[in-house]
N, C-alpha and C positions, 0 to 999 in steps of 0.2 A: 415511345414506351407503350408497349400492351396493355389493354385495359383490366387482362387475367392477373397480373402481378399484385394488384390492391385485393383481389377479390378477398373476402373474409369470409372465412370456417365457421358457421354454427352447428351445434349440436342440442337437443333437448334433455334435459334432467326431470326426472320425476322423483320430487321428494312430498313424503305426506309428515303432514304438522297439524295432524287433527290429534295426535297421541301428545301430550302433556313434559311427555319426558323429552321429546325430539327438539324442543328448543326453539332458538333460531336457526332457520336452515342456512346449510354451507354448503361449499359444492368442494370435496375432498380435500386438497392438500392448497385449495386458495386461503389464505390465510388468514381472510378477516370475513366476519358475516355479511350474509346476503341481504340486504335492508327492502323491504318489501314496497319500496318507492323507486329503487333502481340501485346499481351499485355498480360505481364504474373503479377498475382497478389496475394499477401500471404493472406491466410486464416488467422484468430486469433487463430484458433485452428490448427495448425501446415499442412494445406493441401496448394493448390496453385491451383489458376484459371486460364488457360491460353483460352487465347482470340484471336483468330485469324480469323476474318474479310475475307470476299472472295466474289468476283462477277462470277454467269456463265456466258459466253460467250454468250453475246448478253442481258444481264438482266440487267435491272435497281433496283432490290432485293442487298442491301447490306447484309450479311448474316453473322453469327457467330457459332464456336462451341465452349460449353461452358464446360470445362471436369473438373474433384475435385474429389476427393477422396473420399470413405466412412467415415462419422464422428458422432459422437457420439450425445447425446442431450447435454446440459451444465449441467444438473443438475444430468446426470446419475452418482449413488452411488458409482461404478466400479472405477470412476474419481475422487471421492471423494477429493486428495488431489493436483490439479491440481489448483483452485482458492485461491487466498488471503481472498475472504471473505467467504469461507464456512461456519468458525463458524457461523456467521448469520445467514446461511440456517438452521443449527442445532438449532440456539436458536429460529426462527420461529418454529419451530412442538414441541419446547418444548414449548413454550409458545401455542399454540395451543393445547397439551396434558391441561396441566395444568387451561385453560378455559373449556375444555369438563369437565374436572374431577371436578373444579367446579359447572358447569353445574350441571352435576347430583347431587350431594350432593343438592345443593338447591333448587332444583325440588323435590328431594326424600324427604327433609323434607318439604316443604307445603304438597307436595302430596300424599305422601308414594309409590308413584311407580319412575323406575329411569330414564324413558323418557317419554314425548307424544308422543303420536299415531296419532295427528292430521293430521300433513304433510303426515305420513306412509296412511293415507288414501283418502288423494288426491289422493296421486301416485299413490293407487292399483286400485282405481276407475276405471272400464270396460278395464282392466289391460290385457284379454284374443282378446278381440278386439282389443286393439291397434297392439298386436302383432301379429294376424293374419294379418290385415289391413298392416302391414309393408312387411311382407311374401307377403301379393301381389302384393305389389309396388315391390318392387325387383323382382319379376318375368316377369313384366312388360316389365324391362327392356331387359330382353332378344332380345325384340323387334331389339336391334338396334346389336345384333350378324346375325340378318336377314338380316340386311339391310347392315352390311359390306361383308358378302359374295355375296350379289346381286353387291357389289360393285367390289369383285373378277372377278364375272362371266363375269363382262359386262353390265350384264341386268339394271342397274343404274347408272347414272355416276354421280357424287357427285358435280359437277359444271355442272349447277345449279339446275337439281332436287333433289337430294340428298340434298343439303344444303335445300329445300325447304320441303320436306319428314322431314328433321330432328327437323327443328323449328316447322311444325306445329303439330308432334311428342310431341316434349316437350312441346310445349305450352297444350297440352290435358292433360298429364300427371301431370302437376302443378295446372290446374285450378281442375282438377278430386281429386287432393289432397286435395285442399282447400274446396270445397264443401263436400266433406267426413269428414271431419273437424269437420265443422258446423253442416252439420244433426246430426252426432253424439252427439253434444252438451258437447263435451271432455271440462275438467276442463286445466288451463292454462299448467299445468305439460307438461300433453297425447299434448296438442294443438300444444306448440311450440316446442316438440321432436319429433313428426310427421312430423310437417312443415320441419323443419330442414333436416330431415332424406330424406326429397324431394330433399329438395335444395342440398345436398348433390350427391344422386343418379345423377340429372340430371347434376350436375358439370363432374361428372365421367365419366357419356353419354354425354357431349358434345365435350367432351376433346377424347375422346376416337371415334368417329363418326368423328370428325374435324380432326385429324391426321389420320387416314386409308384413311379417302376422299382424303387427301391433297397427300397422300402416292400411292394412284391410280391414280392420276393424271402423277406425276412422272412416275411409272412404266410402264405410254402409252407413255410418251413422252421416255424413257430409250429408250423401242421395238422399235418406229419410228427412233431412231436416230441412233439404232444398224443398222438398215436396211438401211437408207444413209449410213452410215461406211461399208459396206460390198458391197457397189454396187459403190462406191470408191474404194475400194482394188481390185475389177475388173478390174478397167483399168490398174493396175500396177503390171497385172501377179497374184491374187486372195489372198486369207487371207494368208495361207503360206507363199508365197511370201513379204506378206509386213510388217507378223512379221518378217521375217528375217531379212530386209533392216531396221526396231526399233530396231532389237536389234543389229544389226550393228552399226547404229548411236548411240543407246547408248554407247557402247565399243568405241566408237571414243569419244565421247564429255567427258565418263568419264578418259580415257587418256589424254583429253587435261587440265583437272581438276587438274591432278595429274602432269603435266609436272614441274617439277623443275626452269624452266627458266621462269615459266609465273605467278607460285604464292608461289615464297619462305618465303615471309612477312607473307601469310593465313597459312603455315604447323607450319611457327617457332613460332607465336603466336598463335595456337592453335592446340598445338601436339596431345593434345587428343578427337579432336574432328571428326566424320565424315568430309571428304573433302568435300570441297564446301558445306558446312552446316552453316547457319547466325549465328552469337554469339549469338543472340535471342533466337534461340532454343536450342544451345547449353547450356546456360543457364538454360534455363526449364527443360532440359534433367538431366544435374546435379543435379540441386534442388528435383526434384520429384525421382530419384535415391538414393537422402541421406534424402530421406523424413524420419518424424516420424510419423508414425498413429497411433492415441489415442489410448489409451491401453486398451479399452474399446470393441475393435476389430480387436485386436491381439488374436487369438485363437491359442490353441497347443490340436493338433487333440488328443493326447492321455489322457485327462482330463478337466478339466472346468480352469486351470489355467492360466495364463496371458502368453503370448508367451516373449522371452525376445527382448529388442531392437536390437540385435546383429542379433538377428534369423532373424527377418524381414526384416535388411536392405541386409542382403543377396539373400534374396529372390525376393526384391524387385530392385536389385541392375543391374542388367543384361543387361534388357534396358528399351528403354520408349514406353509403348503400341500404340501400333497402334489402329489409330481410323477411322475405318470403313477398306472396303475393300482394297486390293493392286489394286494402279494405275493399268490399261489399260495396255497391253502389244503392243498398238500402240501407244502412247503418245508424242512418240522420234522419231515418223518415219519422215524422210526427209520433205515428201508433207507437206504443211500450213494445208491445207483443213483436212487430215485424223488425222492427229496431233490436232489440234482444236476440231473436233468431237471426238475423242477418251477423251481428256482432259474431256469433257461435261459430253459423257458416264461417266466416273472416280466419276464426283461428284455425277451423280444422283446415280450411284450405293453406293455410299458413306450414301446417304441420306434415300435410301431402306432397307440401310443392319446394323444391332447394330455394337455397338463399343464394344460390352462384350464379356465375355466367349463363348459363343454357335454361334454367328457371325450369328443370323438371320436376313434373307432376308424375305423382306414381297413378298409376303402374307402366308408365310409360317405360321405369328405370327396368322393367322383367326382362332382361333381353340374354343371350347366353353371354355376348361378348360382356355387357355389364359385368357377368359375374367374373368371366376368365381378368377382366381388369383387377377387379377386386381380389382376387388370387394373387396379381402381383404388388399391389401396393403393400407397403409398410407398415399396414394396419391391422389390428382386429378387428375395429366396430367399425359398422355395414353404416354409411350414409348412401343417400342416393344420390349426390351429387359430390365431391369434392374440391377444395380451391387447387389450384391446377397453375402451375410456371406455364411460359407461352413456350417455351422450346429446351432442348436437350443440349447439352455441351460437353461437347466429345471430349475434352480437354478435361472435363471434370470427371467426365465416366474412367478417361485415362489415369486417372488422379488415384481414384477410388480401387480400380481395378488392381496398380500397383500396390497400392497399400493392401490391401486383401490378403497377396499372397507374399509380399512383405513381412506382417505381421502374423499371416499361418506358419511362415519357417521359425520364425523365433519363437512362436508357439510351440511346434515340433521338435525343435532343439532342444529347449529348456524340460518338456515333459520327457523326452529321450533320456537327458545326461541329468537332470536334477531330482527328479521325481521318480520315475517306474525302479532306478536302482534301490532307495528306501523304502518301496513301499512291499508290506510284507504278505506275501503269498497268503490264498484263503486256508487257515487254520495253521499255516505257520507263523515264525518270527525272523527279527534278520540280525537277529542276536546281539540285538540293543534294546535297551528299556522301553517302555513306552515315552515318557517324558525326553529322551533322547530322539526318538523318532519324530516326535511334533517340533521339536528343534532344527532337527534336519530340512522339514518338509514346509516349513512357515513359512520363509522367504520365499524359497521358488512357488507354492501355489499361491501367495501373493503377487505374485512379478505374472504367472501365467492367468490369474483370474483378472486384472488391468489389461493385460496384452489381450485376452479371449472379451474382455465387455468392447475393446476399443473395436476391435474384428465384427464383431456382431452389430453394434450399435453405430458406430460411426464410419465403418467402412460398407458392409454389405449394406445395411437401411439405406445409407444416403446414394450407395450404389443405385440400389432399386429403385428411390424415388425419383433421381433422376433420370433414369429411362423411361419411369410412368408419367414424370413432372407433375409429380406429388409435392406439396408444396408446404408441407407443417411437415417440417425436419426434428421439431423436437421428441427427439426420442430416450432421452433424457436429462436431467436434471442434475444441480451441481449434490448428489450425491455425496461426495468428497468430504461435503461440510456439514455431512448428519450430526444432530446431536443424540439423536436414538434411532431407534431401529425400527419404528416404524415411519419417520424421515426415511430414512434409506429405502425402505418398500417400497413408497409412493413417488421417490424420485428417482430409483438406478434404469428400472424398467418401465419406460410411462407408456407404452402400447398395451402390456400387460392390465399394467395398473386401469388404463382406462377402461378396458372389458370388465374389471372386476367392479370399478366404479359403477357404469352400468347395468351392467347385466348380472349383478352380481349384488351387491350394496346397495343400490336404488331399488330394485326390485323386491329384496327383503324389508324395505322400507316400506314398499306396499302393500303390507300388513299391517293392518291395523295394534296387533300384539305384539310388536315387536317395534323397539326403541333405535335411537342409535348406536349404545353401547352393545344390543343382540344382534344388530345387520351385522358393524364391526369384526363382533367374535363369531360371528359363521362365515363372514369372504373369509376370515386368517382361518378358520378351522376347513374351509375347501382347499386354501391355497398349502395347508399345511399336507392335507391328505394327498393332492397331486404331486409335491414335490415329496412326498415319501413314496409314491407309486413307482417313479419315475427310479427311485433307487431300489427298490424292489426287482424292476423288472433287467437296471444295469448290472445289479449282483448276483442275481439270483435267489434273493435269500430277506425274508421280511426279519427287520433287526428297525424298531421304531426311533433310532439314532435322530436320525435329521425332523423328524414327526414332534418331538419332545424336545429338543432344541428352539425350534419354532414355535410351541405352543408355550414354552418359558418365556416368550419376550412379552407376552402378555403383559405378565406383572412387575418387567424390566420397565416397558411402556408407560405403567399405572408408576411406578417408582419415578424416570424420567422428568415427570410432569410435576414433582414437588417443586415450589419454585427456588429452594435453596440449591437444587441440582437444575432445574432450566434454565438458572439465570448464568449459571457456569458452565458456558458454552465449549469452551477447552475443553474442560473436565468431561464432560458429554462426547465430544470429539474424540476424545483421547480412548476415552471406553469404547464408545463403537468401531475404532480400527481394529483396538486389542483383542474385542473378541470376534474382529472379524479375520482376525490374522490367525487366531486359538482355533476356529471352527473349522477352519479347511482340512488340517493337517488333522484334526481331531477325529473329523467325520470318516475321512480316509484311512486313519488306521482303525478305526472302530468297526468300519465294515468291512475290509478286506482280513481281520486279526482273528477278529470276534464274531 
């Protein structure tokens, strides 16, 4: 077994709780708070979250690290018999076969041929431009590998040019998008997989631009604070000297840890634990010790077969990964002063340096191939290291690949023969009501918005992290069983969700003026603005439809949260299908009619 299959995923949260209103901090859609002693939390799917809170000396940043294990998608095949309701999954794609296979039969007799070509020629439609046109938007980006090495050198410092380089950066590069758009006069297909394909690039570059800034920051303040810590150790006889006198006092403080007469109640109830260790962690340490990891990423290096659970808990069994560098080796020294600065040093190097296998230190991470990596993983938010599978399985790439274009046909079929027939030309009708059109159209853009999240989500992602051997497959969440709608937000799309988590929601938290309930209502009022853009530039035509759709769930949300409707979970469920089955059909005739 590979020692890269246990590695565990950190990432840093910056939440401020000096504002009165903000509470106990939480870290999004984890579902119980963060206890500022640690907070260890079970996965559904057999990992554990542990949450451990921390202030540097002298900050007003309340801070978290967030660690989990690599874990599978829900619906990978690998897993198959791990759910109660699989059969269902199976009888969806039978009953999807069984519609296509109708399909053509009665297409083939009106018609004599076994599909239209109609949709097939939207899509090919100046098919050779769009994808040059995408070739150089991605090249585009390179831009910003230029701009984190000026951030290495010096020659930029990212507070506040840098952040001002970068927005108006991005901002050329989105409007440049959109206007290439239009001249082109691209049909809706080319429009909004273009637009998309923006909005995506510039997620990638923000997130990836904002963490190396934020990471240059730190590494001047590390330098400056190494240089007070060394002109410290000066007065007390010089570095040497004052490691010796740490690691003296630690051999004292760790004998007085161990004295018999001062903690026989901590050894005799907790024989197996490190001394002087909190039953907090000692807990965490067991649990992620006798973890199970989905077997979906259990690998046995000499075949494509499933590792056994024996194998890995041995492996996994040893002890619990350290996360980030070892403590300062002045930490423990006597003096307040060098002890306090070293502690400091501890954490920024902590925050510089990955918690993975290879244990890099930025800026080590600047490298171009770094980036061109980070272009293909499954993610938006920039770490500099990620947890990483030991190897690639062609058998699963074959898996994946099948289902892609599997799921593209029934895709194409169903939007062919179910959909483009009802849906009514810009500023005509198709000589049905309106209430008769969203009847028509509810089913099939239900049956194609399942078939298009499984396409996106579970077959390309896991496509692509398997060639990167990316190793945090969830992309998302059971979805399924929202009881409101902002549930559904935070679980349909969680690569999304976690950019806005970050770089989005955390960041407005660091204002001082601003609460939880204002971070909140500005990610939903960006998220609402981008997905009205995005229809803007597919139709042609600004019609605030899906803009006020979105910004209504606000007080659907505030409603939701009464506990006479939270605790009826059905009743919850029930609502969020219905009007997630109303809005499709709705939005579509609303902007193609009206």
């Amino acid at each position: 077994m590979s020692s890269s299959t246990s590695n565990h995923y950190s990432s840093i949260v910056t939440i401020d709780d000096t504002n009165s209103k903000v509470g106990t901090p939480s870290l999004g859609d984890v579902g119980q708070p963060i206890s500022k002693k640690g907070t260890s939390i079970p996965t559904e799917d057999g990992g554990t979250l542990h949450v451990q809170p921390f202030r540097r000396p002298g900050s007003k940043q309340l801070r978290a690290v967030v660690t989990f294990v690599p874990r599978p998608s829900r619906f990978d095949s690998s897993d198959s018999g791990a759910e109660q309701f699989r059969g269902f999954y199976t009888l969806f794609w039978i009953f999807c076969t069984l519609l296509s296979v109708k399909t053509i039969v009665y297409h083939h007799k009106e018609t004599g041929s076994l599909l239209s070509l109609t949709f097939a020629n939207v899509m090919s439609k100046d098919l050779f431009s769009l994808l040059l046109s995408e070739m150089v938007l991605t090249f585009t980006s390179l831009f910003a590998v230029v701009l984190v090495k000026a951030f290495k050198r010096g020659y930029v410092r990212y507070y506040w040019t840098g952040v001002v380089i970068q927005h108006v950066y991005q901002t050329i590069m989105l409007a440049a998008a959109i206007t290439w758009t239009f001249n082109r006069q691209w049909a809706w297909v080319q429009s909004g997989y273009f637009t998309l394909r923006c909005l995506v690039l510039l997620m990638k570059i923000h997130s990836y631009l904002a963490v190396n800034g934020y990471l240059q920051e730190m590494d001047e303040k590390a330098t400056k604070v190494e240089q007070r810590l060394r002109k410290l150790t000066n007065k007390v006889g010089g570095w040497d000297q004052a490691v010796s006198d740490a690691r003296a006092r630690r051999e004292e403080l760790e004998q007085q840890d161990t004295t018999p007469s001062e903690t026989p109640s901590l050894i005799k109830q907790h024989s197996n634990n490190y001394f002087g260790q909190p039953p907090a962690a000692t807990a965490l340490r067991n649990r992620l010790q006798n973890l199970e990891v989905p077997s979906v990423l259990k690998r046995d290096l000499s075949s494509n077969s499933i590792a056994t659970e024996s194998s890995f808990k041995r492996a996994a069994a040893p002890s619990l990964p350290a996360v980030g560098p070892p403590s300062h080796p002045l930490v423990d020294h006597p003096d307040k002063d060098i002890s306090s600065l070293a502690h400091e040093l501890s954490e920024l190097e902590a925050e510089l340096t990955s918690s993975h296998k290879n244990k890099t230190r930025w800026p080590a991470n600047l490298t171009w191939a770094n980036y061109v990596d980070y272009q293909f993983l499954p993610t938006l938010v920039y770490e500099i290291e990620y947890p990483r599978t030991d190897r690639i399985r062609p058998l699963y790439v074959l898996e994946k690949t099948v289902a892609t274009f599997g799921t593209f046909f029934l895709l194409y079929q169903y939007t062919e023969h179910y959909i483009m027939p009802f849906v009514p030309a810009p500023g005509q009708t198709t000589g049905q009501s309106f209430v008769h059109n969203l009847v028509d159209l509810a089913l099939p853009f239900m049956i194609c918005y399942l078939i298009l999240f499984y396409l996106i989500f579970e077959c390309i992602c896991n496509g692509f992290a398997e060639l990167s051997c990316f190793a945090d497959r969830e992309f998302y969440n059971d979805w399924w069983n929202s009881t409101s709608f902002d549930q559904y937000a935070r679980k349909w799309n969680k690569p999304v969700h976690a950019f806005l988590l970050k770089h989005v929601y955390t960041s407005t938290l660091s204002y001082k003026a601003v609460g939880k309930g204002g971070a909140a209502f500005l990610t939903f009022l960006l998220s609402a603005c981008v997905h009205e853009l995005v229809m803007a530039v597919v139709t042609k035509k600004i019609r605030p439809y899906l803009f006020v759709l979105q910004m209504s769930q606000i007080p659907l949300i505030a409603l939701g949260r009464v506990p006479f409707i939270k605790r009826n979970k059905i009743l919850g469920n029930t609502v969020f299908w219905v009007g997630l089955m109303a809005g499709f059909p709705l939005l579509c005739v609303a902007y193609c009619a009206y």
